[in-house]
BALOBA-1460 file (C-alpha; in Angstrom, 3 decimals):
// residues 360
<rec num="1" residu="x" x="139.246" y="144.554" z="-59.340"/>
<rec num="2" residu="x" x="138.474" y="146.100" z="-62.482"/>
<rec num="3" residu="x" x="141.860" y="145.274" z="-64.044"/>
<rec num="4" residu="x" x="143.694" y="147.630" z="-60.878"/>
<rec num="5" residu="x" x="145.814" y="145.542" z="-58.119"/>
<rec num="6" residu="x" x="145.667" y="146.025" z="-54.471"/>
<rec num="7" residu="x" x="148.974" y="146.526" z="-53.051"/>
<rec num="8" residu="x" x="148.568" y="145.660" z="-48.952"/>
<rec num="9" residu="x" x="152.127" y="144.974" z="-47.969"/>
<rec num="10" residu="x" x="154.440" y="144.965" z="-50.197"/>
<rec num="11" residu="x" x="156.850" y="146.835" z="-48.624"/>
<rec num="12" residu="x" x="155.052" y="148.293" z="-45.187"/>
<rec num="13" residu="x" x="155.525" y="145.161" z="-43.565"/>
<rec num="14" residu="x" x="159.545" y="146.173" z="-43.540"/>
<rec num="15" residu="x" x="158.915" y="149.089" z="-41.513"/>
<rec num="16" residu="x" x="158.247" y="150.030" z="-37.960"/>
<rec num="17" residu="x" x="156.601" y="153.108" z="-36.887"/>
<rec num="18" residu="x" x="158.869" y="155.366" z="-34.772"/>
<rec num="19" residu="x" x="157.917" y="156.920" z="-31.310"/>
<rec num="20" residu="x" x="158.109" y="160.444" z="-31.536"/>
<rec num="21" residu="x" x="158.434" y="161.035" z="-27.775"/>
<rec num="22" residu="x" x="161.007" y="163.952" z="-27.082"/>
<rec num="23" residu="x" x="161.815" y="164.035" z="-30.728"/>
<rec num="24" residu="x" x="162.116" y="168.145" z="-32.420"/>
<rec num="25" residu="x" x="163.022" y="169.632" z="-35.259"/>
<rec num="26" residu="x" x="164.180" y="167.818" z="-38.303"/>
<rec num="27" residu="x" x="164.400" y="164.311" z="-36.001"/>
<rec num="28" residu="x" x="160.349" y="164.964" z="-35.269"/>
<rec num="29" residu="x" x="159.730" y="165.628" z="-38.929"/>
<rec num="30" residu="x" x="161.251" y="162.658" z="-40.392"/>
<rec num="31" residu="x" x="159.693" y="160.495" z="-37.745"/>
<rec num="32" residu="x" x="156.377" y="161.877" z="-39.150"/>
<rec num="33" residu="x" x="156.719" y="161.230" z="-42.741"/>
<rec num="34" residu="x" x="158.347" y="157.984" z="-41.857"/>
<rec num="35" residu="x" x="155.473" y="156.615" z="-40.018"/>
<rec num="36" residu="x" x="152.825" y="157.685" z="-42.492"/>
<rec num="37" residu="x" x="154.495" y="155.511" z="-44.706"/>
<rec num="38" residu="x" x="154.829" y="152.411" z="-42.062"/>
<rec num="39" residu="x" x="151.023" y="153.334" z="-40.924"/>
<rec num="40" residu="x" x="150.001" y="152.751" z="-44.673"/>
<rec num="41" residu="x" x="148.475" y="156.288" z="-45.077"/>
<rec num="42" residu="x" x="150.582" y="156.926" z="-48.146"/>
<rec num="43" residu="x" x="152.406" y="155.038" z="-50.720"/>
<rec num="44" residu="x" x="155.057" y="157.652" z="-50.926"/>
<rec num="45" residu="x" x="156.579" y="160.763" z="-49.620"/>
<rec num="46" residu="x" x="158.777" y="163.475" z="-51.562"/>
<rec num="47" residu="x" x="159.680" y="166.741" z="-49.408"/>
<rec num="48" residu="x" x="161.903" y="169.422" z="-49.997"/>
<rec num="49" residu="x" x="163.066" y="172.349" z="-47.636"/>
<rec num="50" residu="x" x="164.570" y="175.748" z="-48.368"/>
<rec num="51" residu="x" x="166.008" y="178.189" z="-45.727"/>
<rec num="52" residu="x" x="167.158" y="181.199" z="-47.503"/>
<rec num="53" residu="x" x="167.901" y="179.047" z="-51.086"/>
<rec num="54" residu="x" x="169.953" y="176.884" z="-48.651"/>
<rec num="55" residu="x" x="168.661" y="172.788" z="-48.818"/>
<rec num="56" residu="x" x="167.228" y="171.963" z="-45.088"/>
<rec num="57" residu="x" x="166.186" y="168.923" z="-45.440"/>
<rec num="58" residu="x" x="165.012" y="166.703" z="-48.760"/>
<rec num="59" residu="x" x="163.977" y="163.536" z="-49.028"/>
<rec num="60" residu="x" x="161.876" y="160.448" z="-50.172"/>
<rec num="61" residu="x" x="159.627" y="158.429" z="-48.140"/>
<rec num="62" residu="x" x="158.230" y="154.983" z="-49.656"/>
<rec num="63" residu="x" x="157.421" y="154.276" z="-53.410"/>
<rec num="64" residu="x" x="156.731" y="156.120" z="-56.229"/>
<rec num="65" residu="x" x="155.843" y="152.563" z="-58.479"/>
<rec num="66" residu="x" x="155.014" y="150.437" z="-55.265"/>
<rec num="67" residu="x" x="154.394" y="147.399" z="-57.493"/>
<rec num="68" residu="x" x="157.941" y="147.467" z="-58.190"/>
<rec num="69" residu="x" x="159.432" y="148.981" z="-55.217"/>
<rec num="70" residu="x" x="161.020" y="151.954" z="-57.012"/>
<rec num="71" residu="x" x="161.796" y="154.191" z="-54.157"/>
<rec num="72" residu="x" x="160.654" y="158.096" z="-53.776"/>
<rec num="73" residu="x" x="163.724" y="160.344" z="-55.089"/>
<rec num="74" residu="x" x="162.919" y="163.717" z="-53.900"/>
<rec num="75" residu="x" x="164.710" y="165.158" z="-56.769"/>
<rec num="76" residu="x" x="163.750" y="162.733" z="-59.987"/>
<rec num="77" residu="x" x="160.829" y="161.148" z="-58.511"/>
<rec num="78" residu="x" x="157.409" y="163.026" z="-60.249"/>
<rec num="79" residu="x" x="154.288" y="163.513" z="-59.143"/>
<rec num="80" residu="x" x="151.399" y="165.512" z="-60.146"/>
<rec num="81" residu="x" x="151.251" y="168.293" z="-58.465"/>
<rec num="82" residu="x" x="147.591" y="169.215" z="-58.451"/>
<rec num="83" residu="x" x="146.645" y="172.786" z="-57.765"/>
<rec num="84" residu="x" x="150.444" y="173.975" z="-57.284"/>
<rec num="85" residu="x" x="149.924" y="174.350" z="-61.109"/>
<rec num="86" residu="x" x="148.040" y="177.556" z="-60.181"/>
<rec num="87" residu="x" x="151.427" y="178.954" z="-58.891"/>
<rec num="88" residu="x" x="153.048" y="178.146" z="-61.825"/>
<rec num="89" residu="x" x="150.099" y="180.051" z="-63.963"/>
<rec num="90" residu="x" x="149.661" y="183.269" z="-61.860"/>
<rec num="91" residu="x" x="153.451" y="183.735" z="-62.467"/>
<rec num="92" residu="x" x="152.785" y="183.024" z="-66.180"/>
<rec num="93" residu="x" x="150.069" y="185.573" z="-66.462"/>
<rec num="94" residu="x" x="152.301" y="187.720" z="-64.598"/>
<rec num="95" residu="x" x="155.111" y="188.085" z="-67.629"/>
<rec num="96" residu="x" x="152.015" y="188.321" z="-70.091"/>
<rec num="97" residu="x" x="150.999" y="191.427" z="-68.312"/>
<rec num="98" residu="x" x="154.728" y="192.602" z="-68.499"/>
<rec num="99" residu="x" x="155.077" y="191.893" z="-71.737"/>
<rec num="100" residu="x" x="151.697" y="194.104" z="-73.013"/>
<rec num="101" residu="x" x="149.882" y="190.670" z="-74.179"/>
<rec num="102" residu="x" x="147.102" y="191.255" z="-72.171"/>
<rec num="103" residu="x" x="146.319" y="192.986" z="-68.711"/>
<rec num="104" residu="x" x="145.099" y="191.839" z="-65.106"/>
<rec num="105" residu="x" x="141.550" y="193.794" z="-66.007"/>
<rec num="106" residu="x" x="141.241" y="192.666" z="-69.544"/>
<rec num="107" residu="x" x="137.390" y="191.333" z="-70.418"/>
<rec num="108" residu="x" x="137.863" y="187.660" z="-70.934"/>
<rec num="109" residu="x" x="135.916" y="188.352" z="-74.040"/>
<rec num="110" residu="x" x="138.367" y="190.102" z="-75.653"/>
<rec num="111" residu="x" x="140.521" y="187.381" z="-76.031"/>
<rec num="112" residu="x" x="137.767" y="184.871" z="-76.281"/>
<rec num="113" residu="x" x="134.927" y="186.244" z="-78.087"/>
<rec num="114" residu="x" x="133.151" y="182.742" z="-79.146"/>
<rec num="115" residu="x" x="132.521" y="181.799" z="-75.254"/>
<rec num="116" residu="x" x="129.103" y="182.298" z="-74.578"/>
<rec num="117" residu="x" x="127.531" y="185.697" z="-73.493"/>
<rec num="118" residu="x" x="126.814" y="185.029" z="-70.060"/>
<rec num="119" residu="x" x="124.876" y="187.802" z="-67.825"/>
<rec num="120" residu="x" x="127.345" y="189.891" z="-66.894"/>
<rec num="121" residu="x" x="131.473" y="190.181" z="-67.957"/>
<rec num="122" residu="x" x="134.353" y="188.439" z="-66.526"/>
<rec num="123" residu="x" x="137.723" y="189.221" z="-66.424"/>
<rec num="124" residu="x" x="141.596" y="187.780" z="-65.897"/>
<rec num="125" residu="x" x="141.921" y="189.006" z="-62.324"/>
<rec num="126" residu="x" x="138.482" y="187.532" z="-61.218"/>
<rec num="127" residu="x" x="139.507" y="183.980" z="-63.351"/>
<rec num="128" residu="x" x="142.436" y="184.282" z="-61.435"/>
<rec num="129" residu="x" x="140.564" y="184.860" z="-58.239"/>
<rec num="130" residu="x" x="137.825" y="182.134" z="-58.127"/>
<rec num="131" residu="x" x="135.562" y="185.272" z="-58.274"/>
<rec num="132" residu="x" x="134.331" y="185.230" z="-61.846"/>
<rec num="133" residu="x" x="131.655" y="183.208" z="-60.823"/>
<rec num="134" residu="x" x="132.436" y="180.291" z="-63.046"/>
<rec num="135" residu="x" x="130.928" y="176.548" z="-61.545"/>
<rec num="136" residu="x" x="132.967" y="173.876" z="-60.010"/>
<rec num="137" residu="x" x="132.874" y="169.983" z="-60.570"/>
<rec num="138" residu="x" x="129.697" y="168.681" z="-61.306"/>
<rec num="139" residu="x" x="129.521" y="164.577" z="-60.590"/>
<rec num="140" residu="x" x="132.585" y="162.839" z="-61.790"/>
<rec num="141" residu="x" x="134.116" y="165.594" z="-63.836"/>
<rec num="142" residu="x" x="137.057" y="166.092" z="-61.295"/>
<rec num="143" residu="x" x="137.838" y="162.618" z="-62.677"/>
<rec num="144" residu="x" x="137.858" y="163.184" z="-66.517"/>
<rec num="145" residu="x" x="139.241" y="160.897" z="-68.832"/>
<rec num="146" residu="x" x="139.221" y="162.922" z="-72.271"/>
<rec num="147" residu="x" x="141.855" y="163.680" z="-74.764"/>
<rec num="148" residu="x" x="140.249" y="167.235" z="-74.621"/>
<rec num="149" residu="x" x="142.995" y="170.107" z="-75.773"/>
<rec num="150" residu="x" x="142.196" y="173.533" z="-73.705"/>
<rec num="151" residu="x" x="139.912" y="174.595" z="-76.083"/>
<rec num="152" residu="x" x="137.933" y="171.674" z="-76.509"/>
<rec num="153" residu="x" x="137.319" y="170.882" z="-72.430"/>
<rec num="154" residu="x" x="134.824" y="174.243" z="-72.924"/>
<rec num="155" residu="x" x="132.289" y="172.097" z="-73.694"/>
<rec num="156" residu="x" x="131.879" y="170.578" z="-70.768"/>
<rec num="157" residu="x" x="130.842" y="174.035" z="-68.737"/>
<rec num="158" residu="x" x="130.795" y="176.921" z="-71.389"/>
<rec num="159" residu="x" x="126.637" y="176.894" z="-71.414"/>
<rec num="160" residu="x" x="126.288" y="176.640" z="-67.528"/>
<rec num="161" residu="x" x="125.418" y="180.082" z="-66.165"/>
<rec num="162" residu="x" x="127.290" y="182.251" z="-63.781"/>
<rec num="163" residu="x" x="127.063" y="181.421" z="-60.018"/>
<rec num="164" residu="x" x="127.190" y="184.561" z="-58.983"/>
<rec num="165" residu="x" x="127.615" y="188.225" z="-60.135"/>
<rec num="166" residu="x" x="131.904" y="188.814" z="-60.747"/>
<rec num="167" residu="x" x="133.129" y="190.297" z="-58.251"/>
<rec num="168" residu="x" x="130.529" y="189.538" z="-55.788"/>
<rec num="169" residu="x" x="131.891" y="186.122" z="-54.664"/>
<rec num="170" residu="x" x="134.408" y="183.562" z="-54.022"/>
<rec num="171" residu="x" x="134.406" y="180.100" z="-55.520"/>
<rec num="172" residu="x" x="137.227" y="178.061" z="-56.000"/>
<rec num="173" residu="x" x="137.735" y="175.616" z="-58.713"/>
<rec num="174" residu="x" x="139.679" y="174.722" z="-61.412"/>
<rec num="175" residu="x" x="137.314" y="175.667" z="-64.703"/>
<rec num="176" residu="x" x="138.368" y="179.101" z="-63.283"/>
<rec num="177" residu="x" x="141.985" y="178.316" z="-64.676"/>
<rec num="178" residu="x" x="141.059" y="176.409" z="-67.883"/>
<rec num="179" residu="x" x="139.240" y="179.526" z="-69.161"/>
<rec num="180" residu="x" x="142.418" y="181.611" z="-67.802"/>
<rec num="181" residu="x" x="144.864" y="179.704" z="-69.840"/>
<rec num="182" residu="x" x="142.778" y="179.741" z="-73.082"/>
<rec num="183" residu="x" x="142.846" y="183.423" z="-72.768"/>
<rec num="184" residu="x" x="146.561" y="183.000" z="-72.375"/>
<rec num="185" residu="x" x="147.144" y="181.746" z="-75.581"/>
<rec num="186" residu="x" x="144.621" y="183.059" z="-77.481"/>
<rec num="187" residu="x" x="146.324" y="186.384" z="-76.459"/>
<rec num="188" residu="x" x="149.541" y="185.470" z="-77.265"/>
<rec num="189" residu="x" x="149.489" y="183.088" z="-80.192"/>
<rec num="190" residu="x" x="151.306" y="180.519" z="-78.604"/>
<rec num="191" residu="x" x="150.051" y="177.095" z="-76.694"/>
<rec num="192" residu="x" x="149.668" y="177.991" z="-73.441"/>
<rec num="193" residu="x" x="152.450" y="174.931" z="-72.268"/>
<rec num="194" residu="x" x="154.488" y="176.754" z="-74.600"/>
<rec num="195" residu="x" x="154.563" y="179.646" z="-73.109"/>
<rec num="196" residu="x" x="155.388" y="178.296" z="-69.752"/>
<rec num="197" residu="x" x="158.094" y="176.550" z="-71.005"/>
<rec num="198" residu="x" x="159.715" y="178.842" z="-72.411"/>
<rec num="199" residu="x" x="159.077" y="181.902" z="-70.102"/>
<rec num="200" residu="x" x="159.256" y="180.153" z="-66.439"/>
<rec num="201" residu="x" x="160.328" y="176.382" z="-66.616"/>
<rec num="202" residu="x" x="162.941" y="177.138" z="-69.097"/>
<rec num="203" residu="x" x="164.432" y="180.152" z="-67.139"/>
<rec num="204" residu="x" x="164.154" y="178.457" z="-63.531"/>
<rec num="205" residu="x" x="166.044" y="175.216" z="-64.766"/>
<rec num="206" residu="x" x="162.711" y="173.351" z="-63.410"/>
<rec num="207" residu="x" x="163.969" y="170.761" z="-66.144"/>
<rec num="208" residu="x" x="161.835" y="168.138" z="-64.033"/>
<rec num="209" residu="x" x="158.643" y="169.461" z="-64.501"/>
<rec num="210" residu="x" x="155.910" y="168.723" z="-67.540"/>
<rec num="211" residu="x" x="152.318" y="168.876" z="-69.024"/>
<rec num="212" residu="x" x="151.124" y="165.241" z="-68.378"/>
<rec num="213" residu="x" x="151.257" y="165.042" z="-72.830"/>
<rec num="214" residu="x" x="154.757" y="165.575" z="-72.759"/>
<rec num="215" residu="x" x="155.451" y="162.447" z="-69.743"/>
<rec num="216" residu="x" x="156.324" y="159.927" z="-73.037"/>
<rec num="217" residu="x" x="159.656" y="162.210" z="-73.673"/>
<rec num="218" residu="x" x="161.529" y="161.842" z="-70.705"/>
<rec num="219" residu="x" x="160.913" y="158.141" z="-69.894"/>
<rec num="220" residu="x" x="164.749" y="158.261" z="-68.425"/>
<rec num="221" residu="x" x="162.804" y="159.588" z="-65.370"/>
<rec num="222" residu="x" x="161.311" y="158.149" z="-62.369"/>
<rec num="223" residu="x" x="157.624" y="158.768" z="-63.041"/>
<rec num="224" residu="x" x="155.400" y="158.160" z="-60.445"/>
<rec num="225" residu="x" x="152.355" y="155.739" z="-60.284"/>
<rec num="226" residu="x" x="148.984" y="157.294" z="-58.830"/>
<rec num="227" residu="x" x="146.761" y="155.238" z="-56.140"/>
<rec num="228" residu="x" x="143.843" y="155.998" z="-53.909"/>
<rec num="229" residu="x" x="143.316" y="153.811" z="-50.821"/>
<rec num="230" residu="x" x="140.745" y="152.100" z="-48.770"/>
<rec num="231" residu="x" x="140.408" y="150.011" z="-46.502"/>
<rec num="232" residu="x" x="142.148" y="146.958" z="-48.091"/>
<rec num="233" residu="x" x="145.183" y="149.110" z="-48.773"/>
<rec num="234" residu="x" x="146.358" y="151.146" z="-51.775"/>
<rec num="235" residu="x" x="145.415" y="150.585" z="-55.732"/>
<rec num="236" residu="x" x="146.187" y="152.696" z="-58.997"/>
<rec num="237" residu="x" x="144.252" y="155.257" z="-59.138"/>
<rec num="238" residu="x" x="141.951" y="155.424" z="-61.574"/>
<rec num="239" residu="x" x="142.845" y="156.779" z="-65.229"/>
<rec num="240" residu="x" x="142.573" y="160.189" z="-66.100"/>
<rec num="241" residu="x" x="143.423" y="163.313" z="-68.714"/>
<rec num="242" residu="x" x="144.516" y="166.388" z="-67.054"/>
<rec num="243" residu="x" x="145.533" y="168.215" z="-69.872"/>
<rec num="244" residu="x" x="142.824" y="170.414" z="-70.489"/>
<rec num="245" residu="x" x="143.084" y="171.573" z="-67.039"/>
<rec num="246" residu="x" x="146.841" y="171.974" z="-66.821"/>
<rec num="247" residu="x" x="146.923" y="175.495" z="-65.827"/>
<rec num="248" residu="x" x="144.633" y="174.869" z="-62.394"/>
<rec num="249" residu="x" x="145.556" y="170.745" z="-61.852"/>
<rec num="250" residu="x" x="147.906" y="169.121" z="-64.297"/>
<rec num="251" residu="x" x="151.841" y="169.759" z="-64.158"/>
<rec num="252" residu="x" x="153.926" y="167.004" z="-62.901"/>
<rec num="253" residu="x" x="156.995" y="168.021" z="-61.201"/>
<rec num="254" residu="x" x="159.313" y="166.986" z="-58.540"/>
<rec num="255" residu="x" x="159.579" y="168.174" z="-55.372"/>
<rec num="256" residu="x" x="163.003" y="169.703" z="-55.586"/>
<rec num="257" residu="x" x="161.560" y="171.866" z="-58.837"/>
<rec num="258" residu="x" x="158.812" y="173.317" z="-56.646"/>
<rec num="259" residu="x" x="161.020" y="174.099" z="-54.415"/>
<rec num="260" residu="x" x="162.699" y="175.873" z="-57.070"/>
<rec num="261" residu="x" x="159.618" y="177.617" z="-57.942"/>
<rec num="262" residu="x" x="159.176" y="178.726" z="-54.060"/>
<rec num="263" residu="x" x="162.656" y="180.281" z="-53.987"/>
<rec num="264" residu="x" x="162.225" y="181.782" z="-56.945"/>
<rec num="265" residu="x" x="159.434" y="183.746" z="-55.253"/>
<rec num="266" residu="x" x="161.057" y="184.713" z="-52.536"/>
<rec num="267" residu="x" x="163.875" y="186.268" z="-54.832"/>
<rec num="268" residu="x" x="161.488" y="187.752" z="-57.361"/>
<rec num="269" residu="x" x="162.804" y="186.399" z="-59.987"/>
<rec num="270" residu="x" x="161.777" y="187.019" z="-63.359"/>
<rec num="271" residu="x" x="158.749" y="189.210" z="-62.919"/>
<rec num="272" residu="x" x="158.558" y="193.177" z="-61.164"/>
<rec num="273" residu="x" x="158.144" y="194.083" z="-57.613"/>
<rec num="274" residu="x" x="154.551" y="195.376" z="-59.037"/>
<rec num="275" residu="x" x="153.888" y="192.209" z="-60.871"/>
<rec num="276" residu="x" x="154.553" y="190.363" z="-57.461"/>
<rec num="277" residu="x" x="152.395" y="192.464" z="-55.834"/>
<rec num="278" residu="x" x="149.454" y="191.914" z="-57.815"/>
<rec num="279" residu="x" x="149.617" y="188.316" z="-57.690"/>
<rec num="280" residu="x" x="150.080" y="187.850" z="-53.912"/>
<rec num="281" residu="x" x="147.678" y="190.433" z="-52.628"/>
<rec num="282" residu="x" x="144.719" y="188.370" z="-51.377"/>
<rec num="283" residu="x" x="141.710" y="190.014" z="-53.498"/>
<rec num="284" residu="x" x="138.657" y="191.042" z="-50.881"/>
<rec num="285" residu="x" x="134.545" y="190.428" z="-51.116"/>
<rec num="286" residu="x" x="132.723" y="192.461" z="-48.961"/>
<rec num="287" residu="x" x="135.306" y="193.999" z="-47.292"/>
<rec num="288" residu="x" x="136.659" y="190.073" z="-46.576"/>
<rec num="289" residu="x" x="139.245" y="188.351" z="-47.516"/>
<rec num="290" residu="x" x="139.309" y="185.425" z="-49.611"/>
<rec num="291" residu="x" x="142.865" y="184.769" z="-48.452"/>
<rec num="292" residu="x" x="143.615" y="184.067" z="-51.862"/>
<rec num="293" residu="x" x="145.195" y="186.036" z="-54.538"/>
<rec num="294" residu="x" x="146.068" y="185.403" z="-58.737"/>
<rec num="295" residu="x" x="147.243" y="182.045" z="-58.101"/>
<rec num="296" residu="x" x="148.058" y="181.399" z="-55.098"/>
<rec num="297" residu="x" x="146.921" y="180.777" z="-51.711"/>
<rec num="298" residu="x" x="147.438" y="184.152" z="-49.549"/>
<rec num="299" residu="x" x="147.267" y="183.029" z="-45.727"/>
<rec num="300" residu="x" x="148.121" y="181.727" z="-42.219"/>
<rec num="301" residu="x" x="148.753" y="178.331" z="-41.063"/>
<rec num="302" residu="x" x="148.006" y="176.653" z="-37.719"/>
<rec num="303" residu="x" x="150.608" y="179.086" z="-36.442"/>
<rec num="304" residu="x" x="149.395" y="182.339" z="-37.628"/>
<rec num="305" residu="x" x="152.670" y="182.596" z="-39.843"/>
<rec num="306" residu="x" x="151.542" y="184.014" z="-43.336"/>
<rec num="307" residu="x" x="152.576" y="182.598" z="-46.012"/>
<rec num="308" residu="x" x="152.025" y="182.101" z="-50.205"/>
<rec num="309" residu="x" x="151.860" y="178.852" z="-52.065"/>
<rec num="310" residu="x" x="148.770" y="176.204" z="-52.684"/>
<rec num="311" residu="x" x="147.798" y="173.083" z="-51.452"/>
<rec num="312" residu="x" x="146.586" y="170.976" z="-54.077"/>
<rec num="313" residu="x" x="144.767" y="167.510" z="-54.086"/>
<rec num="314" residu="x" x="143.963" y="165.087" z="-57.866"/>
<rec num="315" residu="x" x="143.267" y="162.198" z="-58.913"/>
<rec num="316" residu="x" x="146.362" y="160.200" z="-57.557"/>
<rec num="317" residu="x" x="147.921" y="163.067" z="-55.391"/>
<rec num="318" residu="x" x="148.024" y="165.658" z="-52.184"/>
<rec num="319" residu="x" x="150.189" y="168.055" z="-52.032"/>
<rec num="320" residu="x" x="151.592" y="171.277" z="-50.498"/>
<rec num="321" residu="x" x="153.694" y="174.037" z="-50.934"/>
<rec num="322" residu="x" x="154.462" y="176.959" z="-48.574"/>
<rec num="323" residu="x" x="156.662" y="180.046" z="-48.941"/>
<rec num="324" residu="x" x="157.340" y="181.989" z="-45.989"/>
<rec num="325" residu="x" x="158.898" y="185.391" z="-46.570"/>
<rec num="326" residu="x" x="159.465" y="186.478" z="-43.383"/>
<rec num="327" residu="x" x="161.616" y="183.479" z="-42.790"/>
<rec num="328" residu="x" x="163.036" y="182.684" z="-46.060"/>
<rec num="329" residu="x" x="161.665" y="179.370" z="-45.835"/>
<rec num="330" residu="x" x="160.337" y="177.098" z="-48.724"/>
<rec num="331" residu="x" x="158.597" y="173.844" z="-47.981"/>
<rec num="332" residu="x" x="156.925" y="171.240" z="-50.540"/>
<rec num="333" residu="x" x="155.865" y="167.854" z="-49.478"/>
<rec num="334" residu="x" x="154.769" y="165.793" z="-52.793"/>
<rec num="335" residu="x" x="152.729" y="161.898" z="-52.378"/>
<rec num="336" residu="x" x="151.135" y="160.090" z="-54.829"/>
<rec num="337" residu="x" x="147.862" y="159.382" z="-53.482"/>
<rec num="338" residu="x" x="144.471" y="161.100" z="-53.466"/>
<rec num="339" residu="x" x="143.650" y="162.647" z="-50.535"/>
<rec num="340" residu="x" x="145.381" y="160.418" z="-47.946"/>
<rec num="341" residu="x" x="143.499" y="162.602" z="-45.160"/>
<rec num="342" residu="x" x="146.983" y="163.808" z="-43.160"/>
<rec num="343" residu="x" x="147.178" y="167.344" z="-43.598"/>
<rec num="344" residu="x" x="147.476" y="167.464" z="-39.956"/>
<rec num="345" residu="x" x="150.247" y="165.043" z="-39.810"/>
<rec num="346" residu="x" x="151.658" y="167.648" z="-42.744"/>
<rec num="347" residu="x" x="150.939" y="170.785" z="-40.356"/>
<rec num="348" residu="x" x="152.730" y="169.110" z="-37.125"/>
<rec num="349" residu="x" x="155.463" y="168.266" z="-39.697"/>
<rec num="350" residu="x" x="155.271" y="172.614" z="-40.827"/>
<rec num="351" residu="x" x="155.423" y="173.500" z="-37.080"/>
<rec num="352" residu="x" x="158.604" y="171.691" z="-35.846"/>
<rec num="353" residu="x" x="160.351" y="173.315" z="-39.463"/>
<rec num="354" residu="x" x="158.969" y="176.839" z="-38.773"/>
<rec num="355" residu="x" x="160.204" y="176.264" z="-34.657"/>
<rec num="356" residu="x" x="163.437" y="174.584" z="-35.472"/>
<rec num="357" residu="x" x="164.834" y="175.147" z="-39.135"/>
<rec num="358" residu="x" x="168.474" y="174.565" z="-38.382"/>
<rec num="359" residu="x" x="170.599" y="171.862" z="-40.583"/>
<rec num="360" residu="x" x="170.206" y="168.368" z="-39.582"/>
């Protein structure tokens, strides 16, 4: 099959789904991640949960490499982490801005003059905002394949026009961020990775998570394998390059270290009050919201609870991550396959934690 195995069951066949009748809390929760493995809708399962910095509940679920039945380890196992990378970039840009590199309202142009002239200007805050106007995927560019640095991956949408008029819409996609981060560094002189390492992963002890260049120096780790699935069961995924986009779609990380991330958040750690402020204020069109802010998701779930984070789906992942303030609560659930099609399994999961978030 085009040189990529079919793995049917390996290892499902040793599991039994579990009834969930008169099951709450943390009991209902694990019988839910549990069964999505024994109901072959996911290869694996990592999930970590916060309550006031305090671990709830973490574990692993499955395989990360189910051709060699390495088991999910919720805090070595990595995954990619899809559009959770946005998180990690708004609260990059966020320390620029502290720092006087650039600012929120800056012209991308002034850090970027060789893009080309479009219509009208763009700046950080609407790159930030999926409101610069800037296209999504076209065919099967979500999938790339290209050793294509930040700067290079320009080519493949620089001489597409505008959407829309900045400021006058809302489109989300991931372009949005590669033009963001090559702002980022142009600003500051450094690679943009660089930066992040040294100004958020470094500082957070997030020592698990990586730009997918850098996977080759920590092979001591349990990296993940990527599959999509069908009907005959689960293969690898096919192979791509998410470099270029690593600021909207490429960090790998574990889900313990996104937790990290979340609780960070929710202590305001390393950036202002202000800074906060300005990333998590969900930015308006027409009087609307777009329920998103610089970075991050800005919203309800199925409960009307707000909350901050991203969910994210890639080549070879789905993912989410939810920080509730109000509560103190943190939640990331990490699997290695694309769009596996159980975010509602995922949101039953999110209502028993929000209802019943005591210590199993």
């Amino acid at each position: 099959m085009h040189g990529r195995s079919f793995f049917q069951n390996i290892f499902f066949s040793k599991q039994s789904a579990k009834s969930t009748v008169g099951l709450k809390g943390f009991e209902y929760v694990d019988a839910i991640f549990h069964n999505l493995i024994a109901e072959k809708k996911v290869p694996g399962i990592a999930t970590t949960i916060l309550r006031q910095g305090q671990v709830l509940f973490q574990k692993g679920y499955g395989y990360a490499d189910v051709e060699n039945e390495v088991p999910v380890n919720p805090t070595e196992s990595i995954f990619r982490i899809a559009s959770i990378s946005k998180c990690i970039t708004g609260l990059a840009l966020g320390k620029m801005v502290e720092e006087g590199i650039l600012d929120w309202d800056d012209s991308f142009y002034r850090h970027v003059p060789y893009y080309p002239k479009k219509e009208y200007d763009f700046t950080l805050r609407q790159l930030a905002s999926h409101t610069a106007g800037i296209r999504g995927y076209k065919g099967k560019e979500f999938a790339l394949n290209q050793p294509y640095s930040i700067k290079e991956s320009i080519e493949v949408f620089k001489n597409d026009p505008l959407v829309f008029e900045p400021g006058k819409g809302y489109l989300y996609n991931s372009f949005d961020f590669v033009l963001l981060s090559l702002a980022m560094q142009e600003a500051s002189g450094i690679s943009f990775e660089d930066y992040v390492q040294e100004n958020l992963l470094n500082p957070l002890g997030m020592i698990h998570t990586f730009p997918p260049n850098q996977v080759s120096t920590a092979l001591d780790l349990r990296f993940s394998e990527f599959y999509t699935k069908n009907r005959r069961g689960f293969k690898k995924a096919i192979e791509v390059n998410n470099f270029y986009k690593l600021a909207g779609g490429g960090y790998l990380s574990t889900s313990q270290d996104i937790a990290t991330l979340g609780q960070a958040m929710l202590e305001q750690q390393l950036l202002k009050k202000d800074t906060f402020n300005q990333l998590l204020r969900a930015q308006t069109i027409k009087g609307k919201s777009t329920y998103y802010g610089l970075g991050f998701q800005v919203s309800q779930d199925v409960q009307g609870k707000s909350f901050i984070g991203h969910v994210g789906n890639s080549v070879g992942a789905y993912t989410n991550f939810f920080v509730y303030p109000k509560e103190s609560i943190v939640i990331c659930i990490l699997t290695n396959c694309t769009n596996p099609n159980v975010q509602g399994d995922f949101d039953a999961s999110i209502r028993a934690i929000m209802a019943n978030n005591t210590v199993i």
